[in-house]
Every structure is written in C-alpha cells, then in structure tokens.
DSSP file (Angstrom, degrees, kcal/mol; ACC not computed):
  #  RESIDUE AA STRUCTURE BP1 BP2  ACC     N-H-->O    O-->H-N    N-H-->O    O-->H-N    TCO  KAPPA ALPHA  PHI   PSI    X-CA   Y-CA   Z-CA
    1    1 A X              0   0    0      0, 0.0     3,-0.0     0, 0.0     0, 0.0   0.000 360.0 360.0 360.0 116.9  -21.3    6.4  -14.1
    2    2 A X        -     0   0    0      1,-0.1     4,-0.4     4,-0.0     3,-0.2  -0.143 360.0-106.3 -64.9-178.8  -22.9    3.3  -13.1
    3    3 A X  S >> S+     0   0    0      1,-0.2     4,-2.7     2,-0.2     3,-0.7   0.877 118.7  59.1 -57.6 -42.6  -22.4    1.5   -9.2
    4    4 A X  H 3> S+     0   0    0      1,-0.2     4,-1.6     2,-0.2    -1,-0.2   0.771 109.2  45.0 -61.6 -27.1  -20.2   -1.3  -10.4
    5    5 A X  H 3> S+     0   0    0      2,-0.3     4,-1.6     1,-0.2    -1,-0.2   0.555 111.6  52.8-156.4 -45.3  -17.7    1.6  -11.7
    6    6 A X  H <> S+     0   0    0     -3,-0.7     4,-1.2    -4,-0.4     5,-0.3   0.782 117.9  37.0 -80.4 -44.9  -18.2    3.6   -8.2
    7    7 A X  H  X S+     0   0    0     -4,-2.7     4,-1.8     2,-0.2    -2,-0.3   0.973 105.6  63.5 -83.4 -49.0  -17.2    0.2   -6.1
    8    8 A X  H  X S+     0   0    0     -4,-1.6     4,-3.8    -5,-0.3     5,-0.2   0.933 115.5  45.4 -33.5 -47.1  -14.2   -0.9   -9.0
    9    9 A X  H  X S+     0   0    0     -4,-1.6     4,-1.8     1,-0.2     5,-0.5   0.964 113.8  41.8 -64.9 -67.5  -12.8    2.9   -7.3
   10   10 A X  H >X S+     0   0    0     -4,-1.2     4,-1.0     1,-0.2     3,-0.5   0.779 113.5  50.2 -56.1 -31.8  -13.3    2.4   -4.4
   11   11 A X  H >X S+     0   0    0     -4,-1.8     4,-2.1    -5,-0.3     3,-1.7   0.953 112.1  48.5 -36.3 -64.5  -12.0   -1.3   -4.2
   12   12 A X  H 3X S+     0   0    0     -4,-3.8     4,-1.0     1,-0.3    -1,-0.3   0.553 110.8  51.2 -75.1  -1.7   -8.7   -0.6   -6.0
   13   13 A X  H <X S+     0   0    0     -4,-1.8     4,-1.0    -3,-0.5    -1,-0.3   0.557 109.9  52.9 -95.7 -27.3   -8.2    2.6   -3.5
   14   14 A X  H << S+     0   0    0     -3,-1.7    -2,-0.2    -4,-1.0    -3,-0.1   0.872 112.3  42.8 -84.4 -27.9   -8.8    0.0   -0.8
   15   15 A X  H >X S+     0   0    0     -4,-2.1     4,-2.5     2,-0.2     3,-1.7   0.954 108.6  58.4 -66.8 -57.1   -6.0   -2.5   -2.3
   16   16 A X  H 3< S+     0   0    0     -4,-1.0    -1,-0.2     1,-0.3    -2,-0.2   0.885 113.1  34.7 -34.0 -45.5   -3.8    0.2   -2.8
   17   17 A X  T >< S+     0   0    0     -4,-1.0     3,-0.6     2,-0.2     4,-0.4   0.540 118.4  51.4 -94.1   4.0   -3.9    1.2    1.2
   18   18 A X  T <> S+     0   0    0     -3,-1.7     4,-1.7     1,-0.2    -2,-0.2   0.774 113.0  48.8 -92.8 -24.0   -4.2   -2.6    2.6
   19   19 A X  T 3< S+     0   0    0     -4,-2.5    -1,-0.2     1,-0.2    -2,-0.2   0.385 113.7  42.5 -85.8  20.9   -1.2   -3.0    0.3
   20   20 A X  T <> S+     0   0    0     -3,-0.6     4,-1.6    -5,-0.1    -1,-0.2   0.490 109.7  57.4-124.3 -26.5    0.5    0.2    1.9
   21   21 A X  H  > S+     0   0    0     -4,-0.4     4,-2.4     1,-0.2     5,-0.3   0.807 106.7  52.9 -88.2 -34.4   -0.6   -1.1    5.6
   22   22 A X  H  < S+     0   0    0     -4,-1.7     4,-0.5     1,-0.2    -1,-0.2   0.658 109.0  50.9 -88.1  -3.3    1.6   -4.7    4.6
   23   23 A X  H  > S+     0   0    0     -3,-0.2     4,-1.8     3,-0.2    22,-0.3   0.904 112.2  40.0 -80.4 -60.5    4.6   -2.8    3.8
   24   24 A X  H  X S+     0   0    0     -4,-1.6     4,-1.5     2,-0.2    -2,-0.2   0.858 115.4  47.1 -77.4 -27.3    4.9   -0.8    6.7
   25   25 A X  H  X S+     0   0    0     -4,-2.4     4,-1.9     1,-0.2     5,-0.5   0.972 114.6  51.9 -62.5 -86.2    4.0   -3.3    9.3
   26   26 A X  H  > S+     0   0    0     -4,-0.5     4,-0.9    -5,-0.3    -2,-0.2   0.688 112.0  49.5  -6.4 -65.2    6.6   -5.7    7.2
   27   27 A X  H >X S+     0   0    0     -4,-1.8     3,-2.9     1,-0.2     4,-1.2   0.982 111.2  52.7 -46.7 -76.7    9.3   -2.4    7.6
   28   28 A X  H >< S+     0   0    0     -4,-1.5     3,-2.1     1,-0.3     4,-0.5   0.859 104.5  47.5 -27.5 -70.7    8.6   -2.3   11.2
   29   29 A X  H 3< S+     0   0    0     -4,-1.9    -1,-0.3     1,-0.3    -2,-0.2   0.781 118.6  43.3 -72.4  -5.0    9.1   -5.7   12.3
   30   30 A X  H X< S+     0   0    0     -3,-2.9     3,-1.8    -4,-0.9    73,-0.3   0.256  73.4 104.3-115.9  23.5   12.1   -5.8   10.6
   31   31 A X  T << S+     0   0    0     -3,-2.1    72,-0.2    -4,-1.2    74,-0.2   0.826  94.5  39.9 -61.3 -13.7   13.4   -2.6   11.5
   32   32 A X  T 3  S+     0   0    0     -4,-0.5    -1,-0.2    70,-0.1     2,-0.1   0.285  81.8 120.5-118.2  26.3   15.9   -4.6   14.1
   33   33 A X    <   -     0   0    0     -3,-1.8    70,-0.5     1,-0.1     3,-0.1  -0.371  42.5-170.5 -82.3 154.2   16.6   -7.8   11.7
   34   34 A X  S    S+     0   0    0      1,-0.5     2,-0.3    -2,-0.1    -1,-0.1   0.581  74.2   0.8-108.3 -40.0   20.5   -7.7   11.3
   35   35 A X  S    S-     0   0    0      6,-0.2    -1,-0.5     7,-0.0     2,-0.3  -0.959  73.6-134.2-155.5 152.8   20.4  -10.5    8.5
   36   36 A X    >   -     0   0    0      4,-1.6     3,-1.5    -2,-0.3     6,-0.0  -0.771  46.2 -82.8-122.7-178.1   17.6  -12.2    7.0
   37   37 A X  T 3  S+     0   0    0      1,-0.3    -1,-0.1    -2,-0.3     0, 0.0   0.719 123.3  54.9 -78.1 -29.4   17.7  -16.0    6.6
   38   38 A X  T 3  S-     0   0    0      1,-0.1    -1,-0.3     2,-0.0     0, 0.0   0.144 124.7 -94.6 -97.3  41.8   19.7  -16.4    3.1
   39   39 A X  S <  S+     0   0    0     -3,-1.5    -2,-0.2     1,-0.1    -1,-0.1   0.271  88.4 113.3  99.2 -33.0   22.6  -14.2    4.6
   40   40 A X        -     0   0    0      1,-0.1    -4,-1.6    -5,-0.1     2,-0.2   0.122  65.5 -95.9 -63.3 164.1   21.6  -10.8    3.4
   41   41 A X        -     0   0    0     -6,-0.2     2,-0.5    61,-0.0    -6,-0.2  -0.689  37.9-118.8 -71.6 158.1   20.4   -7.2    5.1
   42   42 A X        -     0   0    0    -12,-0.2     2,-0.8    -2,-0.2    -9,-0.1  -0.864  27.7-157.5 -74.7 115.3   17.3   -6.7    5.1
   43   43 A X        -     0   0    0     -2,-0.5    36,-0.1    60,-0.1    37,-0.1  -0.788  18.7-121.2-111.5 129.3   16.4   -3.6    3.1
   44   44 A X        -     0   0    0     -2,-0.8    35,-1.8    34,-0.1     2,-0.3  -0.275  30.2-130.7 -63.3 142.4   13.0   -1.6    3.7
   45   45 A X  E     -A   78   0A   0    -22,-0.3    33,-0.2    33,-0.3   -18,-0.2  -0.860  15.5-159.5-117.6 161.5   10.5   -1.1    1.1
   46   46 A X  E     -A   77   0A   0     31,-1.6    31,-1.2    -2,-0.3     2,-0.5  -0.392  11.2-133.4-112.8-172.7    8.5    1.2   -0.4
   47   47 A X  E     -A   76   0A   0     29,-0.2     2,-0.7    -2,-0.1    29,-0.3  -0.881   8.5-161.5-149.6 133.5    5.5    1.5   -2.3
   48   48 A X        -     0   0    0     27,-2.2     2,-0.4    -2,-0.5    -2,-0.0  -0.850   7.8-149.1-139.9  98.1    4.8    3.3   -5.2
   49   49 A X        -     0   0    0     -2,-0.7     2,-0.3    25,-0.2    25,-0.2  -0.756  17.3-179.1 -72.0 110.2    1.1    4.3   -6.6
   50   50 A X  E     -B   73   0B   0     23,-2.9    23,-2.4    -2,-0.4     2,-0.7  -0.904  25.1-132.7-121.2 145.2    0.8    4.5  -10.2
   51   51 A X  E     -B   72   0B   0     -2,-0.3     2,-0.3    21,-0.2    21,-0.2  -0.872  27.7-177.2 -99.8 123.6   -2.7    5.6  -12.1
   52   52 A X  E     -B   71   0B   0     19,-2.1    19,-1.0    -2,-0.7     2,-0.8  -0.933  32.9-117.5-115.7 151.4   -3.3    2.9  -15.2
   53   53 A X        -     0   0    0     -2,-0.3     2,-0.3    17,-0.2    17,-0.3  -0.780  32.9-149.7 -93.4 121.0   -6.3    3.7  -17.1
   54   54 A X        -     0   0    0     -2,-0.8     2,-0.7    15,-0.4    15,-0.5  -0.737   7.8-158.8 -76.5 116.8   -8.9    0.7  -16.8
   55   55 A X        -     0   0    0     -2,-0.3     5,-0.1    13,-0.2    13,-0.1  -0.834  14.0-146.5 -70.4  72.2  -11.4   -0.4  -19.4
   56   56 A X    >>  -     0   0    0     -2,-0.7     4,-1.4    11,-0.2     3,-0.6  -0.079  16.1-127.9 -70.5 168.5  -14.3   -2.4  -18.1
   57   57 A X  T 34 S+     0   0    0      1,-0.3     4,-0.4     2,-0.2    -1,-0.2   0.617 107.4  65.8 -84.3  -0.9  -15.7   -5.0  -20.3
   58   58 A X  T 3> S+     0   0    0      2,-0.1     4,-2.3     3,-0.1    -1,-0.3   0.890 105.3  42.3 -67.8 -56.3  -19.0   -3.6  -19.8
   59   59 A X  T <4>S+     0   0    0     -3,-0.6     5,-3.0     2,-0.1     6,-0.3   0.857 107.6  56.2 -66.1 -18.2  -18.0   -0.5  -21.6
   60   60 A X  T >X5S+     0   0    0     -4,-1.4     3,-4.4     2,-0.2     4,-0.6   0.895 105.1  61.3 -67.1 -89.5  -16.2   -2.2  -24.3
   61   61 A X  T 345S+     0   0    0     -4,-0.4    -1,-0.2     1,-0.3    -2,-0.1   0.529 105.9  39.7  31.9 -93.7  -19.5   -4.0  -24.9
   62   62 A X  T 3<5S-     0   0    0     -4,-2.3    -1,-0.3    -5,-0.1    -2,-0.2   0.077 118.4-103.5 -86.6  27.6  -21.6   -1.1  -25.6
   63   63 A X  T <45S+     0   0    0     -3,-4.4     3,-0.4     1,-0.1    -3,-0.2   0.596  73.6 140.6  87.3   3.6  -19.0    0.7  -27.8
   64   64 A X    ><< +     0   0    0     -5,-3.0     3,-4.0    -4,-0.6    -4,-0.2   0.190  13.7 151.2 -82.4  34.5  -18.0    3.4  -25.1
   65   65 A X  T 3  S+     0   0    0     -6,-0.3    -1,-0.2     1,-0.2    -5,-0.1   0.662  73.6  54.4  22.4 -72.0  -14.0    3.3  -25.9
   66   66 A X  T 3  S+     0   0    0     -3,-0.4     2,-0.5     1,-0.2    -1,-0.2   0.502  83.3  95.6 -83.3  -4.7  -13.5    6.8  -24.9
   67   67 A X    <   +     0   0    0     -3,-4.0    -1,-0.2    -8,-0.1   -11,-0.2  -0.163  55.9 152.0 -53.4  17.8  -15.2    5.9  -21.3
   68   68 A X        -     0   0    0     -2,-0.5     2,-0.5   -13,-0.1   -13,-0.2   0.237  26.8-164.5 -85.5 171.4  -11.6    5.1  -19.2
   69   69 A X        -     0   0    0    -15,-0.5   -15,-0.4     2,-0.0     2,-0.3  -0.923  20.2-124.1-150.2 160.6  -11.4    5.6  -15.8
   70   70 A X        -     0   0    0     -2,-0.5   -17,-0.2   -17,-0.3     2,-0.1  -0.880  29.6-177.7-121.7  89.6   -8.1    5.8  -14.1
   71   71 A X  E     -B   52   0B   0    -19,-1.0   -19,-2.1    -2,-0.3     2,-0.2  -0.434  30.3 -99.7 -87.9 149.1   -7.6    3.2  -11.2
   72   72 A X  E     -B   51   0B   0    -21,-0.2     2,-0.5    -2,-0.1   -21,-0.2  -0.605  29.2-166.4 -71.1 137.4   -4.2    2.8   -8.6
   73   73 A X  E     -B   50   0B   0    -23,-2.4   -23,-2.9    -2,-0.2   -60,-0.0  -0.982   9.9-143.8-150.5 112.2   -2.1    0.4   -9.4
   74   74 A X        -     0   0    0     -2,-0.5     2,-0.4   -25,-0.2   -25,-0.2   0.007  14.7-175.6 -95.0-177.6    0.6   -0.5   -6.6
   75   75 A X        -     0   0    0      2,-0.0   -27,-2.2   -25,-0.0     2,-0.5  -0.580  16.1-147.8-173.6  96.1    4.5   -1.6   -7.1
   76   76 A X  E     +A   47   0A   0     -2,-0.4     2,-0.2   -29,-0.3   -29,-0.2  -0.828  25.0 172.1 -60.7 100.2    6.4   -2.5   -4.2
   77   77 A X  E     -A   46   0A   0    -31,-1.2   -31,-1.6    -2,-0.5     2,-0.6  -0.710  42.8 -97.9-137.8 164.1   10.2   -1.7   -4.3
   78   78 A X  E     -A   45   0A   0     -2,-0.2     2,-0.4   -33,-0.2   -33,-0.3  -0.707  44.4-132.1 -85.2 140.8   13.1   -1.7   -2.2
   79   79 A X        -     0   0    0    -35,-1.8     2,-3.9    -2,-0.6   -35,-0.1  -0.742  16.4-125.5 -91.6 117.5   13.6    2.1   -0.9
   80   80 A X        +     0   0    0     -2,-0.4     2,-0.3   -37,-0.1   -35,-0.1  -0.389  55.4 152.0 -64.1  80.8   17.1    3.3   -1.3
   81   81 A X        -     0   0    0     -2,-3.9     2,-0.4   -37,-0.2    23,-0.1  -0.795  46.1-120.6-113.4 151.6   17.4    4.1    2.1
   82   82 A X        -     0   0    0     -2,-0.3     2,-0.2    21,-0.1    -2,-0.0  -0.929  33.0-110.4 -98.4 122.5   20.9    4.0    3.7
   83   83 A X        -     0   0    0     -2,-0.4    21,-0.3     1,-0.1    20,-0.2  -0.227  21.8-115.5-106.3 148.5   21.3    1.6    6.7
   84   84 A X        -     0   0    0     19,-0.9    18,-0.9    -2,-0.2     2,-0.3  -0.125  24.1-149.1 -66.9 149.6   21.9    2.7   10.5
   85   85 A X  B     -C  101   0C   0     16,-0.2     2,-0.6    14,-0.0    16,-0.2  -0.991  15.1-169.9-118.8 117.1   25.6    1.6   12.0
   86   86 A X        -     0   0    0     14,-1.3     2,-0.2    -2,-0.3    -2,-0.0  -0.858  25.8-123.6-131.0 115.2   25.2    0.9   15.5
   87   87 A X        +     0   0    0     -2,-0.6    12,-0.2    12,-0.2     2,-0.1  -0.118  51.7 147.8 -60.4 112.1   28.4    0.5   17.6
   88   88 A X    >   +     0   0    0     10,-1.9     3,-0.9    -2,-0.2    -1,-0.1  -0.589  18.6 178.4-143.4  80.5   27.7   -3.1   19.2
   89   89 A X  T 3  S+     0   0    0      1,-0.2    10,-0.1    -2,-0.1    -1,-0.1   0.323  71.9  52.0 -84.8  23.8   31.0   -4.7   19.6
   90   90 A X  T 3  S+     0   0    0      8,-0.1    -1,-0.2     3,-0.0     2,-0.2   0.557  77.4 109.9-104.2 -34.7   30.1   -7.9   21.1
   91   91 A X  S X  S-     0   0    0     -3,-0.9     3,-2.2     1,-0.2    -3,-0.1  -0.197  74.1-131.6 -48.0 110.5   27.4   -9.0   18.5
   92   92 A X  T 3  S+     0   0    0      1,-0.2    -1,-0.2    -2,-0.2    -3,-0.0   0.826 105.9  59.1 -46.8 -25.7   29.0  -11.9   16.6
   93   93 A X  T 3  S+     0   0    0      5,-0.0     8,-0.3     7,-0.0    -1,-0.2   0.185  77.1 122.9-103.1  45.4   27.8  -10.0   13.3
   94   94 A X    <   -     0   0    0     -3,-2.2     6,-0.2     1,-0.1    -5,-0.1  -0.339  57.9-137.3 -78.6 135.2   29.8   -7.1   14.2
   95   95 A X    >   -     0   0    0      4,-3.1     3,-0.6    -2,-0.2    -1,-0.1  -0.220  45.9 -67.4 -91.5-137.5   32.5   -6.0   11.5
   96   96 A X  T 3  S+     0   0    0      1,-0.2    -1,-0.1     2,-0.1    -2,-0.1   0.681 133.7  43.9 -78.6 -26.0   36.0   -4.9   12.4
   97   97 A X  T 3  S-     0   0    0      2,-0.0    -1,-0.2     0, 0.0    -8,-0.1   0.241 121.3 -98.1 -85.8 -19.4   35.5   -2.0   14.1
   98   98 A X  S <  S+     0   0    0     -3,-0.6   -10,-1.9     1,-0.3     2,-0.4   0.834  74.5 141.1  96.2  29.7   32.4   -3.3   16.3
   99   99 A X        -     0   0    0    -12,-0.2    -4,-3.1   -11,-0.1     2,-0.3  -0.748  36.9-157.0-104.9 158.2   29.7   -2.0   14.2
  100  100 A X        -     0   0    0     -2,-0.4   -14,-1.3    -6,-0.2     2,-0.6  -0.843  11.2-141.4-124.0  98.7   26.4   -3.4   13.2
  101  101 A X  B     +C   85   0C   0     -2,-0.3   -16,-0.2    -8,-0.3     2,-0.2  -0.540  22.0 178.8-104.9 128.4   24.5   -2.5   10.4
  102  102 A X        -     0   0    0    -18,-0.9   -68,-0.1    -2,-0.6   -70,-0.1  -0.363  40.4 -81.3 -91.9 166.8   20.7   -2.4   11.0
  103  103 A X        -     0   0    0    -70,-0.5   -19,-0.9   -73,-0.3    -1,-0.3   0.004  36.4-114.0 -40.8 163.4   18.1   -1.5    8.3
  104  104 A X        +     0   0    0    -21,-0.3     2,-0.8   -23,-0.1    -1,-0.1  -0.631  60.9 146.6 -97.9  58.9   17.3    2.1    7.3
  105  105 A X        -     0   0    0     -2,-0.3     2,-1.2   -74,-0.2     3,-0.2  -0.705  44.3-145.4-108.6 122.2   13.8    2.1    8.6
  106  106 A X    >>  -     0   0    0     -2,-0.8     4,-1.4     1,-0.2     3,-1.0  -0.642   9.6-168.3 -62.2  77.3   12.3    5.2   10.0
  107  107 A X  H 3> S+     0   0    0     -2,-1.2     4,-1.1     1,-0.2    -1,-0.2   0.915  94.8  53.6 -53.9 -73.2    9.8    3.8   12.9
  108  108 A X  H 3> S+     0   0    0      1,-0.2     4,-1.4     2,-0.2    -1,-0.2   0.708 115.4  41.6 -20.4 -38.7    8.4    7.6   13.1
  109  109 A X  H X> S+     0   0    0     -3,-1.0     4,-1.7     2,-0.2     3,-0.8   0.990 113.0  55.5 -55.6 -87.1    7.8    7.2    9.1
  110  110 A X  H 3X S+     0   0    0     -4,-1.4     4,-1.9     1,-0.2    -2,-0.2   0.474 107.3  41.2  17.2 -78.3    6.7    4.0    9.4
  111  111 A X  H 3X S+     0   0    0     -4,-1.1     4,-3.8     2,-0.2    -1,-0.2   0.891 113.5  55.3 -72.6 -42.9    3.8    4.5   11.9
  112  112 A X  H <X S+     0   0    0     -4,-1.4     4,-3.0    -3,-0.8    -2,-0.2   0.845 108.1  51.3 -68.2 -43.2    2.6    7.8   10.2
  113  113 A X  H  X S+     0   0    0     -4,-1.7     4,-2.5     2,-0.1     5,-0.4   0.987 108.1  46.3 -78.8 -30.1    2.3    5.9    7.1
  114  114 A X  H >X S+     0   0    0     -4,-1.9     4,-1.9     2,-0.2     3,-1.0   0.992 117.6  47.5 -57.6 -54.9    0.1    2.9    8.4
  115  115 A X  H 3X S+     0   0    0     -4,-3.8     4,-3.8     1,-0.2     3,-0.2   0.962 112.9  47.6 -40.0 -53.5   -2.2    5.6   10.2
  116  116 A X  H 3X S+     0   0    0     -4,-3.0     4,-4.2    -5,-0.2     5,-0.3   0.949 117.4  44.3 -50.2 -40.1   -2.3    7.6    7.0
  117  117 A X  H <X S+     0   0    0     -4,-2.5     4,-1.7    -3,-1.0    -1,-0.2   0.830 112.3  47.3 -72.0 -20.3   -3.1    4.3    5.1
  118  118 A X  H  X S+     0   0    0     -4,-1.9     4,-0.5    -5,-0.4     5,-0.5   0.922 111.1  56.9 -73.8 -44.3   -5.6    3.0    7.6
  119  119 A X  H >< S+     0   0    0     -4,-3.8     3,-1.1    -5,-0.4    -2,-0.2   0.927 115.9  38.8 -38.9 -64.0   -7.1    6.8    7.3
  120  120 A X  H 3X S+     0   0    0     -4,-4.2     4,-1.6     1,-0.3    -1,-0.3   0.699 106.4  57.7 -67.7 -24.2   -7.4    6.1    3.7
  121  121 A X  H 3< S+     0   0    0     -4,-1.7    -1,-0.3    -5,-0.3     4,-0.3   0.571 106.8  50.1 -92.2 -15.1   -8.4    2.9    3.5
  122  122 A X  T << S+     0   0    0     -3,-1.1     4,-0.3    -4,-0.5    -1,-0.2  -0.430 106.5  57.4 -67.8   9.8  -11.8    3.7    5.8
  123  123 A X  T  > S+     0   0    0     -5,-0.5     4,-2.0    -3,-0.2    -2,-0.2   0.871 101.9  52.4 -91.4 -42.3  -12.6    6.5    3.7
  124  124 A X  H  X S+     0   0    0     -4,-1.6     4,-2.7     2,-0.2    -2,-0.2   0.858 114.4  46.3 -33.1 -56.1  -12.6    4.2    0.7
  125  125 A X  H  > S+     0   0    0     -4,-0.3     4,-3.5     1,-0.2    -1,-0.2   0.800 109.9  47.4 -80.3  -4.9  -14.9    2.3    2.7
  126  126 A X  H  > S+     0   0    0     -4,-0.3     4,-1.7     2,-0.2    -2,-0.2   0.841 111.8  52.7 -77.9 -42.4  -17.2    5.2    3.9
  127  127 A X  H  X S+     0   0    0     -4,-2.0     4,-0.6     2,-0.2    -2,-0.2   0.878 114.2  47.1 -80.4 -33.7  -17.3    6.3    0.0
  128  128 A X  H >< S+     0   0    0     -4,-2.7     3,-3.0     2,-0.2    -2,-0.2   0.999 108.4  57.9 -35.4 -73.9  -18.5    2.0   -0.8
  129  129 A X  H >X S+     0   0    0     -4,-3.5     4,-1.0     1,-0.4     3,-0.9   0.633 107.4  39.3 -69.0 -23.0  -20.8    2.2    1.7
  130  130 A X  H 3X S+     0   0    0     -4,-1.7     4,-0.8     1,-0.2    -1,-0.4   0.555 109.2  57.9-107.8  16.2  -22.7    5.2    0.4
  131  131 A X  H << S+     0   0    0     -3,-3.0    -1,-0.2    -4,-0.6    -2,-0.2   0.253 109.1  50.4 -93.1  27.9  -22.7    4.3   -3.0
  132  132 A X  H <> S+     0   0    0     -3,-0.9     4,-1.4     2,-0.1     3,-0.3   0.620 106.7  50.0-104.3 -31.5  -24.3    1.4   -1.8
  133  133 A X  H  X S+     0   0    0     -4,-1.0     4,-1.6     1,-0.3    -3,-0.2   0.719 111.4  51.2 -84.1 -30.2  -26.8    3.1    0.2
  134  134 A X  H  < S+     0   0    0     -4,-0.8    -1,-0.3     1,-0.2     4,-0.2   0.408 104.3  54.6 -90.6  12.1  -27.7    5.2   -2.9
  135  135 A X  H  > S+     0   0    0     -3,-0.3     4,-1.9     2,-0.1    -2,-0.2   0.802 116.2  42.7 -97.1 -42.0  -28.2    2.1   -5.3
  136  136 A X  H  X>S+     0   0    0     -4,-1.4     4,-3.9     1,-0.2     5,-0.6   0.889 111.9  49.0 -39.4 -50.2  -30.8    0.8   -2.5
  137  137 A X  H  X5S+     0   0    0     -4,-1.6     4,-1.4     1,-0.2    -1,-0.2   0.906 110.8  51.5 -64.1 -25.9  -32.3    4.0   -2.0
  138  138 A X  H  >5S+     0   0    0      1,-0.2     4,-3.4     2,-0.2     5,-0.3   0.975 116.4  49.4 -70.4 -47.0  -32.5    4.1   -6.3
  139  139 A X  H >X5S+     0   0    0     -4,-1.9     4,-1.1     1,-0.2     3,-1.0   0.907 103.6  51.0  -8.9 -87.9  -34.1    0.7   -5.7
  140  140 A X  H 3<5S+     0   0    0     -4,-3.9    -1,-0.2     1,-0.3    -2,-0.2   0.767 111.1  47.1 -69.3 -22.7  -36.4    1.5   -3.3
  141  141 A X  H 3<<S+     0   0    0     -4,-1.4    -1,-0.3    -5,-0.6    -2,-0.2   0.919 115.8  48.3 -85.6 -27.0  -38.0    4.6   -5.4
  142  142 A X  H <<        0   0    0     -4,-3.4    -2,-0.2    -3,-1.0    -1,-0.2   0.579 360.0 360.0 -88.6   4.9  -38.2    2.4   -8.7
  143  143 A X     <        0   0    0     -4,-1.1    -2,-0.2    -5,-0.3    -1,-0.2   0.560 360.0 360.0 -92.1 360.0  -39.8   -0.4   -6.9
C-alpha cells in the first residue's frame, strides 16, 4: 500500500465524521424549531455510513484490478423518529387541544454522537499524521 492510499483512508474517514459533526449540531439547533420557514416540521436526521469499494486511477494504470480498497461513503436521511407533544396552550401553533409538536431530537443522543464523531475524526487525523511522518522518515533514509 502506497501513502496516497493510506491518506485517501484517512481523508474519507475524516469526511465521513465532519459530515456526522454537521448533522448533529444541525439536529441540535433545531431541536426547539416548531415549523421551519416553508410551513413544515422540522424532522431530525440521520446519517448513514455505507462501505463502496474505490478504484484509484493509479491502480487501474498499472493493471492492478483486483487492488480495491473499501472507503465510507455517507447518506444523510431523515430519521423516522416520532415527534415530542408538549402541552403549550397559548403558543399560536398550538392544535385543538393546546399541544405543540416539537421535533423528535434526542439532545442526550445528539451530544454523544458529536463527541463520538469529533473522537473519530482526530484519530483519522492522528493515523494522517503518522503516515506522514513515516513517508518523511522513508525520505530521509533514501536520501
């Protein structure tokens, strides 16, 4: 495995958690939206890591086919989550009964996954940074 191949991973592991980090922060600030601007609820989403197998054009190149690596590949979707009714019978979007329906957003959820994501995403960069440090070091011993 060459370096560019070792950074391709770690890159797409690092899109994968910044794109996990914009979700929940997104969830989160709208965990107390009632209606969003064209009239609607707001419904939380989730996000969903799928492994597609990658070809780089390097291998194709030199005839290595069978060479495939399997990178994360993110998909953002609305989370069937069911959404909190919170008796507020003065709120003008209140229904007949004086209810209000907020999002389904977990804050607790939420937070745990942006920590988790943050987690992952500086490991990604701890795993860059020393296959950066061993391409130098490879450097410095054939120079």
């Amino acid at each position: 495995m060459d370096y560019s191949q070792s950074f391709a991973i770690s890159a797409a592991g690092m899109d994968a958690e910044r794109t996990r980090v914009d979700v929940a922060a997104l969830n989160l600030a709208n965990a107390n939206t009632v209606q969003t601007p064209d009239g609607l609820r707001y419904r939380p989403l989730t996000v969903l890591a799928r492994s597609a197998p990658v070809a780089f054009s390097n291998q194709v190149e030199q005839g290595l086919n069978s060479a495939m690596l399997t990178l994360p590949q993110t998909l953002v979707e609305a989370a069937a989550v069911e959404p909190r009714s919170v008796y507020e019978p003065g709120n003008p979007l209140a229904n007949s009964k004086g209810f209000v329906m907020y999002p389904g957003v977990d804050v607790a959820t939420e937070m745990v996954n942006m920590m988790s994501a943050q987690r992952s995403y500086e490991a990604n960069i701890a795993a860059m940074n020393a296959t950066r440090t061993m391409a130098l070091k490879a450097l410095d011993i054939g120079g």
